[in-house]
Backbone as JSON, one array per atom type, in Angstrom:
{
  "sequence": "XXXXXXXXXXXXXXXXXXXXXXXXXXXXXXXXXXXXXXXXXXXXXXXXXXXXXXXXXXXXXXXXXXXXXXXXXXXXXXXXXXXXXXXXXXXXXXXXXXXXXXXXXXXXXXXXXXXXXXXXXXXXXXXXXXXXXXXXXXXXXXXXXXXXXXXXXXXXXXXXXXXXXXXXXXXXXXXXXXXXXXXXXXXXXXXXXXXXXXXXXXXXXXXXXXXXXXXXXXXXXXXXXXXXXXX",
  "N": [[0.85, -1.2, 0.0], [0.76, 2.19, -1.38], [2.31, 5.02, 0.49], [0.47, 8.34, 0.96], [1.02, 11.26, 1.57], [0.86, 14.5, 2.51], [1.53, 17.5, 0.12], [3.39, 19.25, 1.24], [4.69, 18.31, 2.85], [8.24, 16.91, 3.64], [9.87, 14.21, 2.09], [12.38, 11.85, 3.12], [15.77, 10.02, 2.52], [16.7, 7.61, 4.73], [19.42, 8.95, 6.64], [22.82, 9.04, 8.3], [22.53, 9.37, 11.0], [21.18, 12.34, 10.76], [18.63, 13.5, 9.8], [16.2, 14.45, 7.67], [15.99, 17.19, 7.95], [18.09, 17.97, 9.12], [18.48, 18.0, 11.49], [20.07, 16.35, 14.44], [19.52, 12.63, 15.52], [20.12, 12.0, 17.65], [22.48, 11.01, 17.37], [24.79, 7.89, 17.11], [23.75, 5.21, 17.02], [23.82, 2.7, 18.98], [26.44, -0.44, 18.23], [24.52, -2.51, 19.41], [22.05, -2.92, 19.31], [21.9, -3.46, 16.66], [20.47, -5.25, 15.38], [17.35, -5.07, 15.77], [14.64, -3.12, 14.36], [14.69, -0.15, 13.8], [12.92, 2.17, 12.55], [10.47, 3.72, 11.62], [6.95, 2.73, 11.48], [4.7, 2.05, 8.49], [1.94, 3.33, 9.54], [2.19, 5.24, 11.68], [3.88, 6.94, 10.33], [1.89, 7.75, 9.1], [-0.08, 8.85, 11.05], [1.87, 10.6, 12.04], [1.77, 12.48, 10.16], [-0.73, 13.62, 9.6], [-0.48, 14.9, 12.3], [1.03, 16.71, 12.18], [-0.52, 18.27, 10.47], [-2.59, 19.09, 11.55], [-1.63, 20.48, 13.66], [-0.58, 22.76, 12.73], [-2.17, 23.67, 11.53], [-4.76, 24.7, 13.16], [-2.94, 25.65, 15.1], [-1.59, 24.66, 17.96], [-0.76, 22.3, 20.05], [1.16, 19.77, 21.09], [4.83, 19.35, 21.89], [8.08, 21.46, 21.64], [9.93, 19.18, 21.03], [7.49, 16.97, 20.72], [7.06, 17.85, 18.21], [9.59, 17.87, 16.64], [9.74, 14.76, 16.78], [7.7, 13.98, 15.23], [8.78, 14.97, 12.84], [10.65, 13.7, 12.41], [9.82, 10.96, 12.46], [8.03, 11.04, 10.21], [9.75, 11.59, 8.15], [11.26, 8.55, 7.88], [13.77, 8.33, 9.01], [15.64, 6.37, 11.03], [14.84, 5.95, 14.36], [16.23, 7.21, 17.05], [17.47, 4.94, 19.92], [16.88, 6.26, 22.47], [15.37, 8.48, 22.14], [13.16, 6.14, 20.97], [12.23, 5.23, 24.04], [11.78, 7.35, 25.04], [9.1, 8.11, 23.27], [7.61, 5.95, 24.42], [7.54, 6.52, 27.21], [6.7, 8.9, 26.93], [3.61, 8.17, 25.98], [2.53, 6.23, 28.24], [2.41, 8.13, 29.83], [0.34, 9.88, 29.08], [-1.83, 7.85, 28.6], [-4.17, 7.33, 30.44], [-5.58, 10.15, 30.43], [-5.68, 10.57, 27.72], [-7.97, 7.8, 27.64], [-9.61, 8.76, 28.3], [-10.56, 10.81, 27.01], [-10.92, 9.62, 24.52], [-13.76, 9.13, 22.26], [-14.84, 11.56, 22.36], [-15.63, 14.86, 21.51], [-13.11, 15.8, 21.44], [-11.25, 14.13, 20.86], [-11.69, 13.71, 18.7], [-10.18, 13.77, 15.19], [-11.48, 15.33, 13.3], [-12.68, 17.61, 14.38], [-13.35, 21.32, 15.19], [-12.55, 21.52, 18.23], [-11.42, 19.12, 18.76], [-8.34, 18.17, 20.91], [-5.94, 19.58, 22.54], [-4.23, 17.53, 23.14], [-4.77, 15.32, 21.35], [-3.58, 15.99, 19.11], [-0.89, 16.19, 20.25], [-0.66, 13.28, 20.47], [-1.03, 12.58, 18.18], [1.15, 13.46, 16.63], [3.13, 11.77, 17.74], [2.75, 9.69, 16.91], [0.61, 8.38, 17.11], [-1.81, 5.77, 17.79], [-0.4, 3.21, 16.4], [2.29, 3.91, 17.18], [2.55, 3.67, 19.78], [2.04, 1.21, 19.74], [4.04, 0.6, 19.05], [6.7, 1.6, 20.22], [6.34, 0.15, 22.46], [6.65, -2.51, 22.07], [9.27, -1.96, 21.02], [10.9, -0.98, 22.78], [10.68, -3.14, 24.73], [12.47, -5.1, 23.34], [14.68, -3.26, 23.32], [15.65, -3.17, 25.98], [15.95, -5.94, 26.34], [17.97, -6.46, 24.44], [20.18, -5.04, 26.18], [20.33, -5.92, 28.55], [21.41, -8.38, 27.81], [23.54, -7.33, 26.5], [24.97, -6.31, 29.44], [24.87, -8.43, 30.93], [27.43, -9.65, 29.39], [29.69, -7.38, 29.74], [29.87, -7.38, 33.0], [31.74, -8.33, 35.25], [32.38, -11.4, 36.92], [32.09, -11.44, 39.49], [30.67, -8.8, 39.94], [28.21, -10.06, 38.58], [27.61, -12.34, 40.34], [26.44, -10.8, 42.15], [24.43, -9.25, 41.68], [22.24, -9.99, 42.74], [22.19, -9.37, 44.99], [22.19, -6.17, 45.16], [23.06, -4.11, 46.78], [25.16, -4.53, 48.81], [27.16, -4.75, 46.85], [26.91, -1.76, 46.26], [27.61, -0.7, 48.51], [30.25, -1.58, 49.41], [31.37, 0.16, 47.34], [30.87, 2.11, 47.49], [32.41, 2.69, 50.27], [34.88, 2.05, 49.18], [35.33, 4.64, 47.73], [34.75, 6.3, 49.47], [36.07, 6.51, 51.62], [36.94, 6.97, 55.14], [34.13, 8.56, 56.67], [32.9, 11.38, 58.69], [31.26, 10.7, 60.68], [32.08, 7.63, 61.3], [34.91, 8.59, 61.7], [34.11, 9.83, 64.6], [32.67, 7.4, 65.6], [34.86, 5.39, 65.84], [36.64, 7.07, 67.37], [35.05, 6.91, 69.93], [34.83, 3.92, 70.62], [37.85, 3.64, 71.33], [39.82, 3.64, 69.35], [41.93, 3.75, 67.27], [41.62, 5.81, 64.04], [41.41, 4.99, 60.71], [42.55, 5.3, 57.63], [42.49, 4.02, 54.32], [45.47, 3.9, 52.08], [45.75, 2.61, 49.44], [43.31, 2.21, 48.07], [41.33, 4.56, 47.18], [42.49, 7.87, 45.8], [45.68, 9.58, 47.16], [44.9, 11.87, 48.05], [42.09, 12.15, 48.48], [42.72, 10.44, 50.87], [44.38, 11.91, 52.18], [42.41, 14.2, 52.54], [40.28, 13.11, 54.93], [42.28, 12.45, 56.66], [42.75, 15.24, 57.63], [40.53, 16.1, 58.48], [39.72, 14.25, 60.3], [41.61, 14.81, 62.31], [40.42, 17.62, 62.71], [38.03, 17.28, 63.78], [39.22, 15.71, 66.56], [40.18, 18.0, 67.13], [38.29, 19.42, 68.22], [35.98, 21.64, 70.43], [34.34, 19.98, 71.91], [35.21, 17.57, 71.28], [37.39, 17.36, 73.26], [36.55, 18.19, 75.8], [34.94, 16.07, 75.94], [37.09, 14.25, 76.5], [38.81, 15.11, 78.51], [37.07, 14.71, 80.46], [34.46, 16.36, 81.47], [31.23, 17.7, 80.82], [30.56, 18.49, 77.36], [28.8, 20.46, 77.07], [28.58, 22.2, 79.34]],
  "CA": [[0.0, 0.0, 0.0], [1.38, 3.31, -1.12], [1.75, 6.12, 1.57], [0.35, 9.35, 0.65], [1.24, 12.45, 2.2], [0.63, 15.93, 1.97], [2.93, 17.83, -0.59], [4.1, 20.35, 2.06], [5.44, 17.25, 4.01], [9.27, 16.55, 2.67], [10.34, 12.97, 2.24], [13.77, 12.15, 2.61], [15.53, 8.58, 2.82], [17.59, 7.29, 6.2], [20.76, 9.7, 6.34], [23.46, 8.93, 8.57], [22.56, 10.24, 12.26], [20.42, 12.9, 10.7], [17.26, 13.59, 9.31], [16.05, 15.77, 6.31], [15.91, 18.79, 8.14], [19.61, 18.34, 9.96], [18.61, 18.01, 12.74], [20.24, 15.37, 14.69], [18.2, 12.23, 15.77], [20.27, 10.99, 18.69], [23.61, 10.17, 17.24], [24.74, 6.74, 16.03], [23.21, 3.81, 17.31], [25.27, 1.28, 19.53], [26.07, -1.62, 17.84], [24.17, -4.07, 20.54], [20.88, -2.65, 18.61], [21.89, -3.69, 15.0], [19.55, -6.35, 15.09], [16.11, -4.14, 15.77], [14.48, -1.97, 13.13], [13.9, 1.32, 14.74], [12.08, 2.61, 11.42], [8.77, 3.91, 11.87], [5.84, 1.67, 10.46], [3.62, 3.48, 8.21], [0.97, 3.71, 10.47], [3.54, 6.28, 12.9], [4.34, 8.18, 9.41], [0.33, 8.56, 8.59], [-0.56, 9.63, 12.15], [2.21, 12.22, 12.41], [1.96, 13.43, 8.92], [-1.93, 14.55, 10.51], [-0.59, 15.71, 13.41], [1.56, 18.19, 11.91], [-1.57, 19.38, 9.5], [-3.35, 19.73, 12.81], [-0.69, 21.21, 14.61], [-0.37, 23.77, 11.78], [-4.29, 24.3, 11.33], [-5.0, 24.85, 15.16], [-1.53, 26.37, 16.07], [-1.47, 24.47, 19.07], [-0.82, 20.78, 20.28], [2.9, 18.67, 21.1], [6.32, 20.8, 22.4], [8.99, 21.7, 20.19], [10.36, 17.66, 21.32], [6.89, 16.17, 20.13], [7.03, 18.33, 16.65], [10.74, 16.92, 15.86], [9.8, 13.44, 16.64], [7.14, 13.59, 14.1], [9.49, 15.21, 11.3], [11.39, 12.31, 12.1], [8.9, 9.51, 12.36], [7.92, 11.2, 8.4], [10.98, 11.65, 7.36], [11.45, 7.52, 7.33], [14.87, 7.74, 9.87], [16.21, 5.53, 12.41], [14.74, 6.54, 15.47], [17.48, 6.48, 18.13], [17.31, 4.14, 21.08], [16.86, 7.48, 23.43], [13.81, 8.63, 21.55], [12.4, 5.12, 21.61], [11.92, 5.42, 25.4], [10.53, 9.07, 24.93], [7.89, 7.71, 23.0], [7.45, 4.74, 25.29], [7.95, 7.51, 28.51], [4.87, 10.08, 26.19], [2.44, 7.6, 26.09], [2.04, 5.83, 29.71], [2.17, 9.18, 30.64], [-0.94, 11.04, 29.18], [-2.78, 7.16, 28.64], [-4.95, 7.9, 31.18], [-6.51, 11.44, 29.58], [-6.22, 10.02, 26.11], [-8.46, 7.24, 27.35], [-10.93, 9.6, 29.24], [-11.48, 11.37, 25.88], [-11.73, 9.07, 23.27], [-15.47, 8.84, 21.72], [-15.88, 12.86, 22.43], [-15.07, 15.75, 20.14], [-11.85, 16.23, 21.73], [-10.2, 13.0, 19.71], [-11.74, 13.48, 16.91], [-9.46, 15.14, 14.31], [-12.18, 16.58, 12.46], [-13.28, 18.67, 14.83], [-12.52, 21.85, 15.64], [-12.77, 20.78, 19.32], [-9.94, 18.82, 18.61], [-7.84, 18.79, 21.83], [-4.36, 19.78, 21.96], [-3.66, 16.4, 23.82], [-4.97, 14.66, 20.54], [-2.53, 16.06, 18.26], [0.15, 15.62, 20.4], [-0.52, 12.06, 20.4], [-0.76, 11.84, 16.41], [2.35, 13.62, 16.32], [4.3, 11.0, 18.8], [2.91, 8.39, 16.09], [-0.58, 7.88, 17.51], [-2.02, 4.0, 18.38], [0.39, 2.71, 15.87], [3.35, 4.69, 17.82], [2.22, 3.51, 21.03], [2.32, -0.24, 20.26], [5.66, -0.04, 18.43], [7.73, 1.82, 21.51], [5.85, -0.77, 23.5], [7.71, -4.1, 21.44], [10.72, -1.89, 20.65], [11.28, -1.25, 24.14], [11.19, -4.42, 25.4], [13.73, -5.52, 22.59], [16.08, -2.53, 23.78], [16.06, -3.44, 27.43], [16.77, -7.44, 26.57], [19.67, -6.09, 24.58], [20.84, -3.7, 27.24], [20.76, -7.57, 29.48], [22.42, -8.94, 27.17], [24.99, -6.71, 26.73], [25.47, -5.65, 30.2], [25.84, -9.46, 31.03], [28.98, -9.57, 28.84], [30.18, -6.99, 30.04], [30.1, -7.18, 33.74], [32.94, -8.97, 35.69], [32.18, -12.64, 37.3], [32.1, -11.04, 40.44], [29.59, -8.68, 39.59], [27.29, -10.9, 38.71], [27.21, -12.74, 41.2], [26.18, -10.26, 43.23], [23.5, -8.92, 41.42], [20.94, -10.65, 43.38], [22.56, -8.5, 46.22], [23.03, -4.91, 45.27], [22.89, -3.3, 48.51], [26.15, -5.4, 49.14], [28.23, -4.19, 45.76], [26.92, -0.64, 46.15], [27.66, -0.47, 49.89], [31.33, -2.1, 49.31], [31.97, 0.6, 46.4], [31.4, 3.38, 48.39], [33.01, 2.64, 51.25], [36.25, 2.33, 49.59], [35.96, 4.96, 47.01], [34.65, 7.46, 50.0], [36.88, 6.06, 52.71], [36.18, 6.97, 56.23], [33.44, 9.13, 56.82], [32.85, 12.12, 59.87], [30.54, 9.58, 61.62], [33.21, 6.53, 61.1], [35.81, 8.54, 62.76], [33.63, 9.41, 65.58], [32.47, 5.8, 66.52], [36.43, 4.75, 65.76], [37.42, 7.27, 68.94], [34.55, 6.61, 71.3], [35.57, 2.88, 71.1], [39.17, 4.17, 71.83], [40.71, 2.9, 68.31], [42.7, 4.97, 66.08], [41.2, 5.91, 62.69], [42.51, 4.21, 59.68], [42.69, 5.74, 56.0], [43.76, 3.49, 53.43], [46.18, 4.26, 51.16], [45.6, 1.82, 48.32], [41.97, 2.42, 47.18], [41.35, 6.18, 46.59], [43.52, 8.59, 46.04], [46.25, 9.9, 48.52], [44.52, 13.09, 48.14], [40.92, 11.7, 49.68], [42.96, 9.95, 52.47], [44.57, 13.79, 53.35], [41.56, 15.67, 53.42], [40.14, 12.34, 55.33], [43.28, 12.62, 58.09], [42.56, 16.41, 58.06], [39.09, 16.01, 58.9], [39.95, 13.47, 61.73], [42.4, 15.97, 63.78], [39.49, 18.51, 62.98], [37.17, 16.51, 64.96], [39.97, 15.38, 67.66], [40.72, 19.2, 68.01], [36.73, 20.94, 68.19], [36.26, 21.49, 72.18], [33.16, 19.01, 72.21], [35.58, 16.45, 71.59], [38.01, 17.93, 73.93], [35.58, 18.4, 76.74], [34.9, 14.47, 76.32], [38.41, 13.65, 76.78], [38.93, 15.46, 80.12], [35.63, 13.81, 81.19], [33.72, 17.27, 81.26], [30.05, 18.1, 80.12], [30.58, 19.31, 76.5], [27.69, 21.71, 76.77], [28.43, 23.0, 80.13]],
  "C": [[0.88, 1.24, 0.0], [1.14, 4.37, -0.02], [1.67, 7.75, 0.9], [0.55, 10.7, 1.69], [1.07, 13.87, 2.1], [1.74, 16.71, 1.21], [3.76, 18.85, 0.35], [5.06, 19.55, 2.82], [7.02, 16.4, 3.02], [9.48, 15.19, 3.21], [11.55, 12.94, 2.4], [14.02, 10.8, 3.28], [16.16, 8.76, 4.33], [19.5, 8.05, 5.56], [21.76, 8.94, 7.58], [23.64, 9.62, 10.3], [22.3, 11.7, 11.89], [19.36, 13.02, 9.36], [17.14, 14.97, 8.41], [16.13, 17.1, 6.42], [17.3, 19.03, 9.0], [19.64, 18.34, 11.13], [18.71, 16.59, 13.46], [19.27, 14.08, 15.42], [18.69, 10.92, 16.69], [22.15, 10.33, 18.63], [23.94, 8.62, 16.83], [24.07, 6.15, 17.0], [23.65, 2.98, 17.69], [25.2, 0.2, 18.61], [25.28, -2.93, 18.59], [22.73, -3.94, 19.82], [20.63, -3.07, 17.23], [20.8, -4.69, 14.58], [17.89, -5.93, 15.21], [15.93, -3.08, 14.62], [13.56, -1.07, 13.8], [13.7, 2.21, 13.26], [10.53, 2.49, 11.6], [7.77, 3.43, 11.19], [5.21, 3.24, 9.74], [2.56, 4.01, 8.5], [1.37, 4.67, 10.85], [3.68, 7.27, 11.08], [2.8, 8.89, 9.07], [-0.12, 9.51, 9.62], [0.53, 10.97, 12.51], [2.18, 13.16, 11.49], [0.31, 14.43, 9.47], [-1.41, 15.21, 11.77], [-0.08, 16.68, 12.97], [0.85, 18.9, 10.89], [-2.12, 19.43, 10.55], [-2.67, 20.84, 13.31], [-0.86, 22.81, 14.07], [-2.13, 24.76, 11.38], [-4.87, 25.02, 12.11], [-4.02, 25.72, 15.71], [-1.76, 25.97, 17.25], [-1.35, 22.85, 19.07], [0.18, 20.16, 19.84], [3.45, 20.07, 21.26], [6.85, 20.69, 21.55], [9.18, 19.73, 20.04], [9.28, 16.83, 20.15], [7.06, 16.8, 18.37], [8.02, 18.36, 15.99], [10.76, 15.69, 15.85], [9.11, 13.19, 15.33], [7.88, 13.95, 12.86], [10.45, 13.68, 11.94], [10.76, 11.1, 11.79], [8.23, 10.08, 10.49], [8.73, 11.01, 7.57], [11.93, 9.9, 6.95], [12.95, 7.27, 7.98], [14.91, 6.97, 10.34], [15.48, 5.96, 13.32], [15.48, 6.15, 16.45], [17.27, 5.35, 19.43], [16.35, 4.85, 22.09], [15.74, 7.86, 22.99], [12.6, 7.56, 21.94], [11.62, 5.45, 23.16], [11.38, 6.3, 25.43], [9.3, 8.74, 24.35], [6.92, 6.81, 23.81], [6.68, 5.57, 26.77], [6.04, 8.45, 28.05], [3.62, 9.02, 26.73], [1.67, 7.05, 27.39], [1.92, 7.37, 30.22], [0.89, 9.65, 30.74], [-1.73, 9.68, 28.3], [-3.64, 7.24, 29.18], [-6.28, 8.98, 30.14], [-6.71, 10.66, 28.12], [-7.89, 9.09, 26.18], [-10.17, 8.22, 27.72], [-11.3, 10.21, 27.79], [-11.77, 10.75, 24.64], [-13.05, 8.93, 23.19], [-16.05, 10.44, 22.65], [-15.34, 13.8, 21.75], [-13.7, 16.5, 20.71], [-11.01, 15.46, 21.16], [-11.18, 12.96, 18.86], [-11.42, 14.04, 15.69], [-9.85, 15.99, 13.61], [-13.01, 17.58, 12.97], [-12.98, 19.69, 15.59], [-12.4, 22.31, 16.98], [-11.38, 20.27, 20.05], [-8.85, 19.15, 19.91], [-6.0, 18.76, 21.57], [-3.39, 18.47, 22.7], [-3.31, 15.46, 22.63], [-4.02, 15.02, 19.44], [-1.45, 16.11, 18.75], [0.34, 13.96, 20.54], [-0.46, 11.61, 18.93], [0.8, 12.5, 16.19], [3.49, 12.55, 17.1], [3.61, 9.25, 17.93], [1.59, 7.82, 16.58], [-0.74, 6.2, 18.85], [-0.79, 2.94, 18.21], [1.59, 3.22, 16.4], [3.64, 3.93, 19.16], [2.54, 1.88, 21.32], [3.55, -0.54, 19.72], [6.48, 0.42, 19.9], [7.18, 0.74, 21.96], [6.95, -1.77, 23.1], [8.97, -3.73, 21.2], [11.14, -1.35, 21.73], [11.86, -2.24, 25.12], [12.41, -5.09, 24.52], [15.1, -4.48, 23.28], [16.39, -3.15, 25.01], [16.3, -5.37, 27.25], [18.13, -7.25, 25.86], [20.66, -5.39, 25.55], [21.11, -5.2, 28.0], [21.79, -7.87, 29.18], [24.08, -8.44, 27.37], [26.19, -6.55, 28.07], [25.93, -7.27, 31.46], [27.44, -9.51, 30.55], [29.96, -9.33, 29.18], [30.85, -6.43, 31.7], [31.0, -8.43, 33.95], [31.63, -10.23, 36.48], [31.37, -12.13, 38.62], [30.47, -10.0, 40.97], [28.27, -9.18, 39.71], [27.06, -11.9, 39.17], [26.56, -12.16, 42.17], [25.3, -9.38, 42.98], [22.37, -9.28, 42.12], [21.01, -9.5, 44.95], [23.05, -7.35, 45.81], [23.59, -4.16, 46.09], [24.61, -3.36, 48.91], [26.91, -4.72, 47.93], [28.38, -3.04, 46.18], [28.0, 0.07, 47.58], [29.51, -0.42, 50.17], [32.11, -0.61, 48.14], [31.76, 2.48, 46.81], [32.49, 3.66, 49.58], [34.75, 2.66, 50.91], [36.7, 3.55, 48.23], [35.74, 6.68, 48.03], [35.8, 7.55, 50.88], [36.21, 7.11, 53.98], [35.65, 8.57, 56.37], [33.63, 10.06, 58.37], [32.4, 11.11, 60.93], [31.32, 8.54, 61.87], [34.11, 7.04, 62.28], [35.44, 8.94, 64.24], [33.26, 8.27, 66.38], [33.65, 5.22, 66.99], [36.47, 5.75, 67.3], [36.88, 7.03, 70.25], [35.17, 5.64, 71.88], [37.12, 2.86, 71.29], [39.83, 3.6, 70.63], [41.1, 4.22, 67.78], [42.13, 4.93, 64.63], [41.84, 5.42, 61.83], [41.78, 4.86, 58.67], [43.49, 4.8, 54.95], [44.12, 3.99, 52.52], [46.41, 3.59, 49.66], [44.15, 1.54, 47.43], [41.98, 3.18, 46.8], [42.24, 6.71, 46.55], [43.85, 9.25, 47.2], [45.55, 11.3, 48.74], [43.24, 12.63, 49.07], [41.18, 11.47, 51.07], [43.52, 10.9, 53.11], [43.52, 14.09, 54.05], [40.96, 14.49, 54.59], [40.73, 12.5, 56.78], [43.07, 14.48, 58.16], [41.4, 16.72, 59.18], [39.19, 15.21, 60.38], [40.53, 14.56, 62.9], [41.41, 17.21, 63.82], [38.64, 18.31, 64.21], [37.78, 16.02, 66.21], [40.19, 17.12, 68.25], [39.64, 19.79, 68.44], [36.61, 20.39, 70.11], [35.34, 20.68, 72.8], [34.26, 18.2, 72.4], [36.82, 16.32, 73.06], [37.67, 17.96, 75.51], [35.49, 16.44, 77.11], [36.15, 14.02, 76.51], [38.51, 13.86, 77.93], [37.8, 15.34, 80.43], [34.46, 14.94, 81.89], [32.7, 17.51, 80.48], [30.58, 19.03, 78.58], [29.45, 20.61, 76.54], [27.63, 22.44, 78.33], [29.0, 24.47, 80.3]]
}
């Protein structure tokens, strides 16, 4: 089935990380995606080619964002990964209202009623928009798995089941010891420790600075010679 379009509406084929009007449409495309066709059905080119004769009719309805997706979703590009999700991100958003007005003269494009919700939804590729981010979503995020299997260490993933535990471990030695840390360290009468082989020697300065700060302020001072700090 040929797609017809309005003659004001320029065609142009798949360029190279941009689109007919130059304006970029996300940058390249990781290779972990090569296998997905982020090309807009022609459903997504019919519904935004109306939204932007609405848009234009009405002067009103979609942000600058929604009224470059649709020159892109016309224009027959790539749509980037990052977009994807924007479309994906548009729709759960204002599903809700959309559904509240279908079957009243606020979705219905021929009327001039017409709400400015409804042409930002034909410009973001409509129904047909809505169920492609949906399937090309879930394809991005099993490649993103994929990938990010690969690429994590053994260790890692093992310990995915336990983040709490990685995160917890990857602060601790890229903050090293904390104000609170070296307080507990002198109540229990120990000496503070800074290591010198995780972060830089610069962290473990200001670190030992911060310690004799807190050994010198007269609270702590007061608790040493066994005196009420606040008296």
């Amino acid at each position: 089935m040929a797609l017809h379009l309005p003659p004001w509406v320029p065609i142009a084929g798949p360029q190279e990380g941009l689109c007919a009007h130059g304006r970029s449409t996300g940058g390249p495309i990781p290779s972990r995606y090569s296998h997905i066709d982020l090309t807009a059905s022609q459903g997504m080119q019919r519904e935004a080619a109306a939204g932007l004769e609405l848009r234009t009719r009405h002067r009103r309805g979609g942000t600058r964002k929604g009224y470059s997706m649709a020159r892109r979703i016309v224009d027959g590009v790539q749509i980037h990964p990052d977009n994807v999700r924007d479309m994906f991100a548009f729709f759960a958003r204002f599903a809700q209202q959309a559904d509240d007005q279908r079957g009243s003269p606020k979705w219905d494009a021929g009327s001039d009623e017409v709400s400015s919700l409804r042409i930002a939804w034909k410009l973001w590729g409509g129904d047909a928009g809505r169920a492609w981010s949906r399937a090309r979503r879930r394809q991005l995020d099993a490649a993103d798995k994929e990938d990010g299997a690969k690429s994590l260490s053994p260790w890692v993933q093992r310990s995915e089941a336990d983040r709490a535990v990685y995160w917890r471990a990857w602060l601790d030695r890229v903050q090293g010891p904390t104000e609170r840390k070296i307080r507990a360290q002198w109540r229990r009468g120990a000496r503070g420790h800074v290591p010198r082989s995780g972060p830089a020697v610069l962290q473990a300065d200001r670190s030992n600075a911060r310690r004799a700060q807190v050994r010198g302020s007269p609270r702590h001072l007061a608790r040493a010679d066994g005196r009420d700090p606040n008296g």
